[in-house]
C-alpha positions in Angstrom: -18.0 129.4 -174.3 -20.1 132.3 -175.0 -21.4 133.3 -178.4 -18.1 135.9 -179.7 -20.0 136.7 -183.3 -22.0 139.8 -181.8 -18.6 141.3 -181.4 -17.6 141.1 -185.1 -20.7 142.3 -186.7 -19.8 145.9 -187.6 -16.2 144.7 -188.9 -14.4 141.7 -189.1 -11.7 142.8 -187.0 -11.7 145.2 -183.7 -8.8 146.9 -182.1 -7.7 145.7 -178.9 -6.1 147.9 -176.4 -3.8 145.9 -174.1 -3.0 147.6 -170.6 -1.0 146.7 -167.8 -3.0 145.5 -165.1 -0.6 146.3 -162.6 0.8 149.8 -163.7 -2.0 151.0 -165.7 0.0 151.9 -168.7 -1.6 151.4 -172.2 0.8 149.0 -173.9 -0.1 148.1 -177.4 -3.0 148.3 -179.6 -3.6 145.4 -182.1 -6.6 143.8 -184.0 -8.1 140.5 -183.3 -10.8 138.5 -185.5 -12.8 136.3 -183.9 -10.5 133.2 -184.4 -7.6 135.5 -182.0 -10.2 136.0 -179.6 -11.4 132.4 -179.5 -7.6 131.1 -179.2 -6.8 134.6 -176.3 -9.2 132.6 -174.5 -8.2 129.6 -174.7 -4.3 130.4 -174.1 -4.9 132.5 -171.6 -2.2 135.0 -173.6 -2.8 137.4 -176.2 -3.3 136.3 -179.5 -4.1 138.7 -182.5 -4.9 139.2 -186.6 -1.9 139.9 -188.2 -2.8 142.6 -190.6 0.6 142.4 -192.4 1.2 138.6 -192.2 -2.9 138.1 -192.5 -2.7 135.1 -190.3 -3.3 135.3 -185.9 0.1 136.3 -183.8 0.6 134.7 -180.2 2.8 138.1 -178.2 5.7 136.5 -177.3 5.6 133.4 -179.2 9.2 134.1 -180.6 10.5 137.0 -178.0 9.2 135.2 -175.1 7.6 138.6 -173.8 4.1 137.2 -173.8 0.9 139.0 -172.1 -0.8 136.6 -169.6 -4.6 137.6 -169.4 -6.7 138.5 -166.7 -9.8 140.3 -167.9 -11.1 141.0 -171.4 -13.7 143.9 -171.5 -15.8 145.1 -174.3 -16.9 148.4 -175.2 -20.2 149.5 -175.3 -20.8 149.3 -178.6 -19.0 145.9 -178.5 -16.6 147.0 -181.6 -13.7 147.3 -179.6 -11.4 145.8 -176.7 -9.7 146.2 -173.6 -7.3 143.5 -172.5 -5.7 144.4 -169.1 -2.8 141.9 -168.7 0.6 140.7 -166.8 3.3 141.0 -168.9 6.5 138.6 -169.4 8.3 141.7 -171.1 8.3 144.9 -173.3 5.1 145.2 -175.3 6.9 146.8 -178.6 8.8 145.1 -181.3 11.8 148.0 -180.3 12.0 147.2 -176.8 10.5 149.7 -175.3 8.1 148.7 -172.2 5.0 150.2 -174.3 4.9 151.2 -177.8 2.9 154.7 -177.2 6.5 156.7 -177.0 6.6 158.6 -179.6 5.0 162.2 -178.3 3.0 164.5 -180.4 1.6 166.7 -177.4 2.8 166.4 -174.2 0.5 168.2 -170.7 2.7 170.9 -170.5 2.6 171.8 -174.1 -1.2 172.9 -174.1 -0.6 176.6 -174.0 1.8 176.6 -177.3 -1.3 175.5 -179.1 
């Protein structure tokens, strides 16, 4: 397996954007460490740092709505990551398909700035 430390040497852990690899939608952002990448390999799902719990979260490991991956892609500073995936189910803890929902600006809006 390739060497995964130069990825962790600004900050022990780096946000992972997952996407849909079918629809395009950005689902979820979430942090890994090192370990959660190791172990994302290795499963072939999404694993991540728990920042609240402080230990690594397998998606779906209790809700069944796991993310199987197909391609992990760095950024090109190599600080952050994009997971495009197949999901078993809703990405957010509420249910909803994705958990960006919650609308601060919408397209149309841009003139009432």
């Amino acid at each position: 397996m390739q060497d995964l430390a130069a990825y962790f040497e600004k900050s022990a852990l780096v946000p992972a954007i997952v996407q849909d690899a079918d629809t395009g939608a950005v689902l979820m952002l979430a942090y890994m460490n090192e370990a959660a990448l190791r172990e994302t390999l290795a499963l072939g799902e999404t694993v991540f740092w728990s920042r609240s719990r402080q230990t690594l979260w397998h998606k779906g490991a209790t809700s069944g709505n796991t993310q199987t991956v197909l391609s992990i892609t760095a950024d090109c500073d190599k600080d952050s990551l994009l997971i495009r995936v197949r999901p078993a189910g809703p990405a957010c803890h509420t249910g909803a398909v994705t958990c960006f929902f919650n609308d601060i600006l919408k397209e149309n809006d841009r003139g009432n700035l």
